[in-house]
C-alpha angles and dihedrals in degrees: 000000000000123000128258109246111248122239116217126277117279086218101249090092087267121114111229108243112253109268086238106052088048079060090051100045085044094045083054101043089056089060098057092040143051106241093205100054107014096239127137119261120223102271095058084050094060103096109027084060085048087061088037095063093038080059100052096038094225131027146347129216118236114201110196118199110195123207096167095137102059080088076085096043089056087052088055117032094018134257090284102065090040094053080039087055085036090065091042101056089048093051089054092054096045078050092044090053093043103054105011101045102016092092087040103068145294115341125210089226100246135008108248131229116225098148092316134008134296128202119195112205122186122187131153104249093013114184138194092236082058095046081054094061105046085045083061087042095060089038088058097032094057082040090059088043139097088242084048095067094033082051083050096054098044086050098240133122135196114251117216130209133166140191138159134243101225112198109239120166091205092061124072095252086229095061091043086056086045099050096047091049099054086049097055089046089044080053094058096044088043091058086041094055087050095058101049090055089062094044098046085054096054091042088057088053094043087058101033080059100040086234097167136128139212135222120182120213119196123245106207141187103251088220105064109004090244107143119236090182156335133251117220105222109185124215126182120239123317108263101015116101089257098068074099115092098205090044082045099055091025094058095033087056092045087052102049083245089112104101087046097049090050089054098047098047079051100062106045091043084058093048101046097049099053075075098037110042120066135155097065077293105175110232122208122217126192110230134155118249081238080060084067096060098049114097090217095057097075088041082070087071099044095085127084092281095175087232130076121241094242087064090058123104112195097201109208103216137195100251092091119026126221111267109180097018092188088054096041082050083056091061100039094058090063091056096046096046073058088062095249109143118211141206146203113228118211097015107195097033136065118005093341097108136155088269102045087050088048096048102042091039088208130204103231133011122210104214097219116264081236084063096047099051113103092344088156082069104043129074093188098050079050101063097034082065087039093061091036085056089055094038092052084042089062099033100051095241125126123222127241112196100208131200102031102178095165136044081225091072094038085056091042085053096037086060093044103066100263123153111191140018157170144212152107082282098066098031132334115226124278125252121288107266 
């Protein structure tokens, strides 16, 4: 074979390694390990679960945790806090091996990450009634945990699914690993199926009997804390899985119940504030640009809604894109000559581009809660807001900074030049009515 082309000396005595073959050993080395978390893919375990079970004589135990859902929070939060909650979730099982298992038998040394974690058991004399409970354990164990309450407020849950890898001299040993390893993950998704049926059929109940409630957050001047409006979040019953409002729309969008639900929530927003909100107070509603062309959406706002239409904020969200942006202006013109005022939600993310702004003309623009967090710290977040400021100047609309956690970034804002925000800072949302 021919010989790899030397690079020059480093000078320490010691030749560089070709460029190429650095791609090639890296290349390699991604293959054998996750680059997110550092932890050793299947094929690396192989062998080091053939010696295992040598070692134990008959079987070894595989935990999968599954995090196949975290494709939707992406979608929702960006690749950054998913990877963030990725390596979370990996550093709450090393720590899980190392001080749970590590006095109740042989350890594969990490999980592993292959679309989801593996963890290898083994144990003289393992059982499937023992896998089940150190499947509870680690349930119980990332619950407990930091990534466990991060996991509960983006909606999501671990799914947990176990096998053994049973020695049998008749059967390849990697298809043994690899069998046991797709039923543990099948079981996972199997327990994961269940439960949606159950809760698609609840969900169908919750909606069929407009069993939704409302919180109302404040929308505030910066300047002086006065409250020009007041946002409707919607949240499904108390003490069903849908109190929370990112399970609720997720699910209802996975389902095909999206377009109901909005409605619904709608409705009763509408209803409720006619008694809550006083003072010409505005009131912003959540809605989807495909509600505008439906004859019956704008039935929703014929009857006696104790509120004018000019005090009314349609509030365009994330959950349907815009497809023809000139015909859904079309639509959007009707509502407004009725007095309605609308407004562009995440600014600066999503579909809410230059051109969107430009064309809809909106009345307000929320400047995304990403975007918020730790602004004081970050030049770039800065003059994003600052060209949304001058974009919103020469386009009418007025911006709305969400998701204000820390007087340090309502400081950051207030200097800045921002009118209006939102935000647990300045008030948390009222109780659901």
């Amino acid at each position: 074979m021919e010989d790899l082309p030397r690079q020059p000396s480093d000078g320490a005595g010691e030749p560089q390694v070709p460029l190429r073959v650095r791609a090639e050993l890296l290349r390699y080395r991604n293959l054998l390990f996750d680059r997110l978390t550092d932890l050793p893919t299947l094929p690396l375990a192989l062998e080091q679960l053939r010696k295992l079970l040598d070692e134990v004589g008959d079987s070894i135990g595989v935990i999968c945790v599954d995090l196949s859902r975290t494709r939707g929070l992406e979608n929702s939060f960006g690749w950054q806090s998913t990877d963030q909650l990725i390596e979370n979730l990996a550093r709450v099982l090393k720590v899980f091996n190392r001080e749970v298992l590590a006095d109740r038998g042989r350890l594969y040394e990490e999980a592993i990450r292959t679309g989801s974690f593996f963890i290898f058991h083994a144990l003289p004399g393992l059982t499937t009634e023992r896998l089940r409970e150190i499947a509870e354990l680690i349930e119980e164990f990332i619950n407990l945990s930091t990534v466990g309450r991060e996991l509960s407020d983006a909606a999501l849950e671990v799914k947990i699914g176990y096998s053994l890898i049973v020695a049998d001299p008749l059967i390849r040993f990697e298809r043994l690993v690899y069998q046991s390893v797709r039923e543990a993950k099948e079981m996972a998704v199997d327990a994961e199926k269940r439960e949606e049926l159950l809760q698609d059929r609840e969900l169908a109940q919750i909606i069929a009997g407009e069993r939704i409630k409302t919180r109302f957050q404040p929308i505030m001047y910066i300047s002086d804390l006065s409250v020009l409006g007041y946002e409707a979040l919607s949240v499904g019953p108390p003490d069903t899985v849908f109190e929370n409002a990112e399970r609720l729309f997720s699910f209802a969008a996975h389902t095909g119940f999206s377009q109901s639900l909005d409605r619904i929530c709608l409705r009763h927003a509408v209803s409720v504030a006619g008694v809550q909100i006083e003072n010409g107070e505005l009131l912003f509603l959540n809605t989807t640009p495909h509600n505008f062309a439906d004859p019956s959406f704008r039935a929703d706002f014929e009857s006696d809604l104790g509120l004018s239409k000019d005090r009314i904020v349609l509030e365009l969200t994330e959950r349907s894109t815009i497809g023809d942006l000139r015909s859904f202006r079309r639509y959007l013109e009707v509502f407004k000559s009725e007095g309605f005022k609308i407004a562009i939600d995440d600014a600066g993310a999503g579909y809410s581009s230059l051109n969107t702004i430009i064309e809809l003309q909106p009345d307000f623009l929320k400047f995304d809660r990403a975007m918020v967090t730790r602004i004081q710290e970050n030049r770039i977040k800065q003059e994003l807001l600052t060209t949304l400021l001058e974009l919103a100047d020469r386009t009418g609309s007025r911006v709305i900074a969400e998701g204000i956690e820390t007087a340090e970034e309502l400081e950051a804002l207030r200097e800045m030049g921002v009118e209006l925000g939102q935000g647990y800072h300045l008030s948390k949302p009222t109780q659901p009515y």
